[in-house]
C-alpha positions in Angstrom: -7.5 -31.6 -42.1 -9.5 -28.7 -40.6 -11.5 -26.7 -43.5 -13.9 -24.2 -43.7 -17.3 -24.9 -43.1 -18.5 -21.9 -44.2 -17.2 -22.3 -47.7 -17.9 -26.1 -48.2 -21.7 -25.3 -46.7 -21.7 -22.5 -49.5 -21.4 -24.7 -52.1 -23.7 -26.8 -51.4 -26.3 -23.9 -51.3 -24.4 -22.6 -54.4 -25.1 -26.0 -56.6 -28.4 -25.9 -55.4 -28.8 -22.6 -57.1 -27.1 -23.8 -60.2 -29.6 -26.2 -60.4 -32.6 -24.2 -59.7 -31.1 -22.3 -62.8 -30.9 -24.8 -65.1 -34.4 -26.3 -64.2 -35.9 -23.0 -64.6 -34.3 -21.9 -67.9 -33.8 -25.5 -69.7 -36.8 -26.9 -68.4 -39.6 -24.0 -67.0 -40.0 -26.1 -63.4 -38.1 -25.7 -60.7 -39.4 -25.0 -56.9 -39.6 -21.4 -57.8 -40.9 -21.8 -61.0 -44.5 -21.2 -59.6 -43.6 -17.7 -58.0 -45.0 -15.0 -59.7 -42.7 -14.4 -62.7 -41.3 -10.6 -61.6 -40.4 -12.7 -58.0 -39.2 -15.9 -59.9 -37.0 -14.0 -62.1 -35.5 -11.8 -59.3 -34.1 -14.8 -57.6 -33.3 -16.6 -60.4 -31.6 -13.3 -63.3 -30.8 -11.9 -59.9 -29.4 -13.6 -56.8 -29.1 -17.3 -57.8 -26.3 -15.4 -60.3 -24.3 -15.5 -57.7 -23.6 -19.1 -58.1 -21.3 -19.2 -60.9 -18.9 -17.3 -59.6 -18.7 -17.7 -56.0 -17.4 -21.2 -57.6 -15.0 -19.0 -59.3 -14.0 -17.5 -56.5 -13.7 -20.4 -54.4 -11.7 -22.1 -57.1 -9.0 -19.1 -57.7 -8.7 -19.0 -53.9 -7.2 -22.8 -53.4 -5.3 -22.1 -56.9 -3.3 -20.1 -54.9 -2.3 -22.9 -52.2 -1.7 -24.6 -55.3 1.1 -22.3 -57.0 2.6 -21.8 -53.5 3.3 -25.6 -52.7 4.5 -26.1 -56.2 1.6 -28.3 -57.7 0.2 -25.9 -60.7 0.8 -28.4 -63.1 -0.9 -31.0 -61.3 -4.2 -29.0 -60.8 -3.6 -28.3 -64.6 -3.7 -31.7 -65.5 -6.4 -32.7 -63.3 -8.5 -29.7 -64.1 -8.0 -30.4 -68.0 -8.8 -34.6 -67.4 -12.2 -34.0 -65.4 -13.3 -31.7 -68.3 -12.4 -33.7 -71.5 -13.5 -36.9 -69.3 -17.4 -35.0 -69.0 -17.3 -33.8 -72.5 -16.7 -37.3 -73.7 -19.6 -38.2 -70.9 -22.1 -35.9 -71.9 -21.0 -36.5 -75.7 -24.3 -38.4 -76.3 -26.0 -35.2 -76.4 -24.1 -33.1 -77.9 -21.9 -35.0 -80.7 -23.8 -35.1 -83.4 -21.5 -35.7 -86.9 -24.4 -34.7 -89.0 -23.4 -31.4 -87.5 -21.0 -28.6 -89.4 -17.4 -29.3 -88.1 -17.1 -25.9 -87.1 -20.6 -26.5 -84.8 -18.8 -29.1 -83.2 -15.5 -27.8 -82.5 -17.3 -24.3 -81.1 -18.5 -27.0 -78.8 -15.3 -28.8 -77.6 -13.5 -25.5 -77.2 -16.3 -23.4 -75.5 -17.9 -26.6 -73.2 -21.1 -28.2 -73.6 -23.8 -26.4 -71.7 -22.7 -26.7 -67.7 -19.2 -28.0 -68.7 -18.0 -24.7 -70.3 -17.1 -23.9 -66.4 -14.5 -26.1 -66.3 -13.4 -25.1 -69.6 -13.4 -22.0 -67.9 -11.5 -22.5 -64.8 -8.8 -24.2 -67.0 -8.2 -20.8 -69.0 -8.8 -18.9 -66.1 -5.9 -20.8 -64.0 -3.9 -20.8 -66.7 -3.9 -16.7 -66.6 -3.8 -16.4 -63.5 -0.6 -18.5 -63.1 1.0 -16.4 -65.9 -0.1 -13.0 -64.5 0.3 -14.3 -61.2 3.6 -12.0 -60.2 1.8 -8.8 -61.7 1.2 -6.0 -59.0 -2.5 -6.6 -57.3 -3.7 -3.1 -58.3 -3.1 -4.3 -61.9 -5.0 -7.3 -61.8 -7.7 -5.5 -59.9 -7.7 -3.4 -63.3 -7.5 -6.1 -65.5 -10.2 -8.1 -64.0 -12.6 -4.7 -63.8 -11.9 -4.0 -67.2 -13.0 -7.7 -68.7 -15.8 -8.0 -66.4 -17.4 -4.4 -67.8 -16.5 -5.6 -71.5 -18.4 -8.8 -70.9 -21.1 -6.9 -69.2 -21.3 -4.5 -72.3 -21.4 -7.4 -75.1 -24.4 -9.0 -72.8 -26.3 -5.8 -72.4 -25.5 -4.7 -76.0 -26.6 -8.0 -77.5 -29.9 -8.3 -75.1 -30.9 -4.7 -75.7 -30.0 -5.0 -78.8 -28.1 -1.6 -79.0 -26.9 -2.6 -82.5 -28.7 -2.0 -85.7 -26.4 -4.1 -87.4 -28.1 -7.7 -87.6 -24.8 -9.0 -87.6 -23.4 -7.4 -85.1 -26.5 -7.9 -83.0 -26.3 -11.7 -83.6 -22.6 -11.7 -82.2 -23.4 -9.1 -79.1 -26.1 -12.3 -78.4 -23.9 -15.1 -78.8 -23.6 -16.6 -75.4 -19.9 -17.5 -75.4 -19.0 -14.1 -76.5 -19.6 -12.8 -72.6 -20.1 -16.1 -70.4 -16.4 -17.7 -71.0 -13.0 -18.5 -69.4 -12.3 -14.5 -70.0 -15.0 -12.2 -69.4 -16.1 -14.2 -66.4 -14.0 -16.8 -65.5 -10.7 -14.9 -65.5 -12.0 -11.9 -63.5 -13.7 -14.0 -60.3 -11.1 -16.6 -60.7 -8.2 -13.9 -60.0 -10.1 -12.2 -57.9 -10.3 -15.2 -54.9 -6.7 -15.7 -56.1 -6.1 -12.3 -55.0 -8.1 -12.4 -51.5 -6.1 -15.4 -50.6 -2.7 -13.5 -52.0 -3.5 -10.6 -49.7 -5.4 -12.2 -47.2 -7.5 -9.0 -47.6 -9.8 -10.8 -45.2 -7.9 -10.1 -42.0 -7.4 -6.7 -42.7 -10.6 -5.3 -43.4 -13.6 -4.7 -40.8 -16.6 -7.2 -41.4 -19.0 -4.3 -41.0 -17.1 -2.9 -43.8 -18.1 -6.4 -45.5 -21.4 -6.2 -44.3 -22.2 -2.7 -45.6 -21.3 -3.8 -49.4 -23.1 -7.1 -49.0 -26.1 -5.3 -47.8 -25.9 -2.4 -50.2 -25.0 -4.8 -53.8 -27.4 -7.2 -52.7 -30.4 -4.9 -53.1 -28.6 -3.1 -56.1 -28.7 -6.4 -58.1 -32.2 -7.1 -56.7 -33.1 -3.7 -59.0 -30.3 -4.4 -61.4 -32.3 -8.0 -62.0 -36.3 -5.8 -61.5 -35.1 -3.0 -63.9 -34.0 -5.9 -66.5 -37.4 -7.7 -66.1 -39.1 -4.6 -66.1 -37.7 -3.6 -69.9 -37.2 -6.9 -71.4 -39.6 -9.7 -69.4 -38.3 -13.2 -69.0 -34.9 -12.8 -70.6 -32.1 -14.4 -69.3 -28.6 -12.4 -67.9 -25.4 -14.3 -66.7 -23.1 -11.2 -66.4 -24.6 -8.8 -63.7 -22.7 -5.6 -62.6 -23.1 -5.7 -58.6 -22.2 -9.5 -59.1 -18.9 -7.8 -58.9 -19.0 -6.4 -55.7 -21.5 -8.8 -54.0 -20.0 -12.2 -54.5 -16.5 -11.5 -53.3 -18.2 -9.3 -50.4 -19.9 -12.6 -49.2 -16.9 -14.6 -49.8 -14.6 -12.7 -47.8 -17.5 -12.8 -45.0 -17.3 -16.7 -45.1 -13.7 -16.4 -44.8 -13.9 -14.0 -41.8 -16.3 -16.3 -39.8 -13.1 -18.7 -39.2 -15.6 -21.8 -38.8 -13.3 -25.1 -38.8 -14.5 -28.4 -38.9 -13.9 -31.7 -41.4 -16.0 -30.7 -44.3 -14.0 -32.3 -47.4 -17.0 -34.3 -47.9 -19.7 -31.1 -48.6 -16.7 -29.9 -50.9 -16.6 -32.9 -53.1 -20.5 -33.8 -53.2 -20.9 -30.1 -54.1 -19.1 -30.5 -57.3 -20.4 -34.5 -57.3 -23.9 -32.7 -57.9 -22.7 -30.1 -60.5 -21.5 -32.4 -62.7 -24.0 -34.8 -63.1 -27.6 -33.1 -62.5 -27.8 -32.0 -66.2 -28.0 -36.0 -66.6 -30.9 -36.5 -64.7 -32.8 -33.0 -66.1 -32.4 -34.2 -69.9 -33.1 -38.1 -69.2 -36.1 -37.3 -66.7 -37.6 -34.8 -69.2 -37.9 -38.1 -71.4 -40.6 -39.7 -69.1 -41.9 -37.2 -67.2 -44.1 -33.9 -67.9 -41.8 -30.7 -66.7 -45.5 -30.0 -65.2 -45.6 -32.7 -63.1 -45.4 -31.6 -59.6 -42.9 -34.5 -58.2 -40.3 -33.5 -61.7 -39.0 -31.2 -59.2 -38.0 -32.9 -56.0 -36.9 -36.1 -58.4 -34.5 -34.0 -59.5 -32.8 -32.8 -56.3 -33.2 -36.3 -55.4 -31.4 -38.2 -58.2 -28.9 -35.1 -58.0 -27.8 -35.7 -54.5 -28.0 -39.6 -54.9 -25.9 -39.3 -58.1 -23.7 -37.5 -56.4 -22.8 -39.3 -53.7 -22.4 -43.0 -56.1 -20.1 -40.3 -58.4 -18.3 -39.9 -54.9 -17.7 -43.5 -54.3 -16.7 -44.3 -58.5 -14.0 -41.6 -57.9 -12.1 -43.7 -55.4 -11.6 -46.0 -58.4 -11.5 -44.0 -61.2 -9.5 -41.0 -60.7 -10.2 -37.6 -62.3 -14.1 -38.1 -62.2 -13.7 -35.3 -59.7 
């Protein structure tokens, strides 16, 4: 089956972001870790936040195919498997029984660190399937609405707006904005809506162009302005991620490139899963310093990838 190269080749770029991410914030390396810190943090509080939800987008897009031929509660079920089968994966860093009870269950509902994107999309389909006959101006609303709450309780808590030291701890509790409603619902529904509307073939791409072009440098000072007040502080709800990432989605889907890509798809989400694996175990034997940390990484990422690949054909719902 013909797919779309376009998307499956964003993917990969947009996993190699994620990664980027994670090895700058969890770890301090990273290729662009060694940019000066006002560049570093552009790309990385900036444009590599354009990761997460172009996944989201990509996701809510094929949801729809999957309401139309009748399979929701398939993709639910398979959705729900691949995250409680990672959760019980990753458990060895994250179960710990000497923990409160209430520690532990924030963590099975909310995700353990990367995995709370699954938890997300599982919500977010969910939703979306429920709302799904709503009129498309309404979800349009709905999904602007959450997005500027969650932007509000991130900006709040990280400018710290409140003088409550309560409230100021809640505002800058990371689930509070980065979850299955403030962000995973609104880009989620919002590819479900493209592909609903097919919103693609009706607008101009230099209409598309334009608001690429335009958000793109608005986040760029969005992301400067932030650094600018705050230093090295970290954002995952950005307001022109709003407009940019479906902007450069509906691009992808505009270029019309075919070709047998399935593979791209699958290794793209092959390497999500697993490179927080190789960042925790690595950091065990090797300084975060060392120059080859890096590219080990990247390496062992795609490798892992492509054996989780070949373990899927005989364990279903690793994938």
């Amino acid at each position: 089956m013909k797919r779309n190269f376009a998307i499956d080749l964003f993917k990969i770029i947009l996993v190699f972001m994620v990664i980027e991410l994670h090895l700058n914030v969890s770890s301090n390396s990273g290729f662009l870790h060694f940019l000066p810190s006002g560049v570093n943090y552009i790309f990385v509080d900036g444009i590599f936040r354009v990761a997460v939800p172009g996944f989201l987008l990509i996701n809510g897009y094929f949801f729809y195919h999957s309401i139309k031929s009748n399979r929701y509660k398939k993709w639910l079920i398979r959705v729900t498997l691949i995250y409680i089968i990672w959760m019980i994966i990753y458990s060895y860093f994250w179960l710990d029984i000497s923990k409160p009870p209430k520690e532990i269950l924030k963590t099975v509902l909310f995700g353990y660190w990367h995995l709370w994107y699954l938890n997300a999309v599982v919500i977010a389909g969910i939703l979306t399937y429920i709302l799904r006959n709503l009129p498309v101006k309404t979800l349009l609303v709905i999904s602007l609405m959450l997005y500027l709450i969650g932007l509000f309780i991130e900006y709040g808590g990280t400018y710290h707006i409140a003088k409550s030291q309560k409230i100021d701890t809640l505002l800058n509790w990371t689930p509070g904005h980065r979850n299955f409603l403030f962000l995973g619902f609104v880009f989620f529904n919002i590819g479900f809506l493209i592909n609903k509307t097919k919103i693609y073939k009706h607008i101009k791409s230099s209409t598309v162009g334009f608001v690429i072009v335009i958000s793109f440098i608005l986040l760029i000072a969005e992301a400067y302005i932030n650094f600018k007040n705050l230093g090295n502080v970290h954002f995952d709800n950005l307001l022109f991620l709003l407009f940019l990432t479906p902007a450069i989605f509906i691009a992808l889907l505009q270029m019309g490139l075919k070709s047998d890509t399935a593979y791209l798809s699958t290794l793209a989400t092959a390497i999500y899963l697993i490179h927080p694996l190789f960042i925790m175990s690595l950091k065990q034997v090797i300084m975060t310093d060392n120059p080859i940390f890096t590219p080990l990484i990247y390496l062992f990422a795609v490798a892992g990838g492509v054996v989780l690949i070949y373990l899927n054909r005989r364990f279903k719902y690793l994938l």
